[in-house]
Structures are given as structure tokens and as C-alpha cells.
N, C-alpha and C positions, 0 to 999 in steps of 0.2 A: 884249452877252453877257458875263456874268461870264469873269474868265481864273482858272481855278481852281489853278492850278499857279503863279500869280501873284499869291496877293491882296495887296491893300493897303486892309486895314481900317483907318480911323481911333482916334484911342486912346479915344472914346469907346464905338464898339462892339465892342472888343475888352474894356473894364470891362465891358460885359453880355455877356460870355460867361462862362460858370461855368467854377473850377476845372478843375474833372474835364473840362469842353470840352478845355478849351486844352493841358491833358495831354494828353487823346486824340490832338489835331493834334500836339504833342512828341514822343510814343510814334514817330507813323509819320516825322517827321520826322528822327527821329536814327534812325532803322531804316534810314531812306534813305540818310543820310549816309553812316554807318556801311559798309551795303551798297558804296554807292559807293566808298568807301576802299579795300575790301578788294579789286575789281576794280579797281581803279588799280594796286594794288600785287601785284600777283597771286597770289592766293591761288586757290586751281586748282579742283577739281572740287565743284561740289555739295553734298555732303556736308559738305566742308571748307567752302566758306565758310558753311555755314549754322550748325555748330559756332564758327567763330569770331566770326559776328555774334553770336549768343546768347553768348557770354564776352563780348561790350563792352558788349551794350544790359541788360545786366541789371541788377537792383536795386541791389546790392551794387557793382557799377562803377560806375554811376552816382552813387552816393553819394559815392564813392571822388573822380570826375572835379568834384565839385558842392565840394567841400570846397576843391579847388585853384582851382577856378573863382570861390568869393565875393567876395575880395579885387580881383578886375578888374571886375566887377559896378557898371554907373550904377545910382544911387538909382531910377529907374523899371525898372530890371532885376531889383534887389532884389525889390522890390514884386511883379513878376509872381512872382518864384521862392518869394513867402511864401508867396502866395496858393494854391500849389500844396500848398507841403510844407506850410500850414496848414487843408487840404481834408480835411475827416471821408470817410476813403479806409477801405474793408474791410479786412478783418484783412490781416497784411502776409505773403507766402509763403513757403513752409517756407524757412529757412535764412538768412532776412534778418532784420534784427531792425525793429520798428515805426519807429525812428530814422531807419534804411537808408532803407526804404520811405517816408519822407514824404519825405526829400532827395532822391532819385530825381524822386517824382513832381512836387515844387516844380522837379527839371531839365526835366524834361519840360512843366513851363507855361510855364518862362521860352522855352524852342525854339518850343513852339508859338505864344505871343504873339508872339514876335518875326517867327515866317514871317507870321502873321494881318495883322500889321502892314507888313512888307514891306522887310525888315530883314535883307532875305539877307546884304549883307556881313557883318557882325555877326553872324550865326552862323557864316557864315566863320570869322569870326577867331576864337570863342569855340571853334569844333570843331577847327580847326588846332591852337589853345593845348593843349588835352583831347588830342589825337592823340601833340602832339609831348614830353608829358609819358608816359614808358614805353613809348609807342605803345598808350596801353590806355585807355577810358574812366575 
């Protein structure tokens, strides 16, 4: 049985997963994070944390967290994070600009290549660095 909440893809069948895949897997994976920080740290009803997850997981923060993050980046981390923000992605959402939007979603390939791969500490440490920086993605 597959452990889906565990994979550990090899690096070559994470290369044949498209772009916009391994974003998708990114997307839920720092929504998780993210989520999970905020109950660590108690952010209290509902409403509230779901206001404050939308202020860390969005475009514009993530670009923001992607910019601090390059420089501690391995060359095969690089690689997933191009392949992302270099993804013919739809038009980018009101308030962000095309730039925002591709860094974002290049953060979101690198998160998700790396869970695909099996590389949980490594996002560890890549989200701890992102947290402990303002407390803001």
C-alpha cells in the first residue's frame, strides 16, 4: 500500500511530474504548515486563523519568504524552484504582480518536490527559516 501522507518518490519520477503538479502538492503542503503553526501558536477561533493563514500562504508573501529563502537553496532545490516560477501559469491575481506570481509558484514546486521526494526535514528547516524571519512568509 502506497503511504500517501509519506511519500518518497525517487528523483527521477518527481523530473516527470509537471510543473503545475508539484505546485499543486506545494500549495497544500505550506497551507498545512502554515495551518499547523498557527495552532502551535495559538491563534484562537476560526475565523481568525483562517484570516491569518490567507496573510502567509499568499502570492505576494510567498514571494516575499522565496526572495530570503534563494540564497540557502542546493543547486537541485534551485532547479525544482525554477521549474515552478518558470511554469506558463494563468494570468497572476488581482493585486500581485506576474513576478509575485511566478516566485510564489516556483515556492510552491520547490515544497512540493521536496515532500514528493521525502525530504520532510528540509522543509523543516526551509519553513522554520520563512517563520523565524518576521513570523510571516
Amino acid at each position: 500500500m502506497n503511504d500517501y501522507m509519506a511519500p518518497q518518490m525517487d528523483e527521477a519520477a518527481v523530473r516527470a511530474v509537471s510543473a503545475a503538479g508539484l505546485a499543486h502538492v506545494g500549495d497544500a503542503v505550506l497551507e498545512l504548515l502554515v495551518r499547523t503553526y498557527l495552532c502551535q501558536h495559538g491563534t484562537g477561533t476560526n475565523t481568525g486563523l483562517h484570516r491569518a493563514t490567507v496573510q502567509l500562504v499568499n502570492a505576494a508573501a510567498q514571494s516575499a519568504a522565496m526572495d530570503r529563502l534563494l540564497p540557502l537553496l542546493t543547486e537541485d532545490e534551485q532547479a525544482l524552484y525554477r521549474r515552478g516560477r518558470n511554469a506558463h501559469t494563468h494570468a497572476a491575481p488581482r493585486g500581485v504582480s506576474p513576478g509575485q506570481y511566478a516566485r510564489a509558484t516556483g515556492m510552491e514546486a520547490l515544497f512540493g518536490g521536496l515532500y514528493l521526494l521525502g525530504r520532510r526535514q528540509r522543509i523543516n528547516e526551509l519553513f522554520a527559516r520563512m517563520m523565524e524571519d518576521d513570523h510571516a512568509l
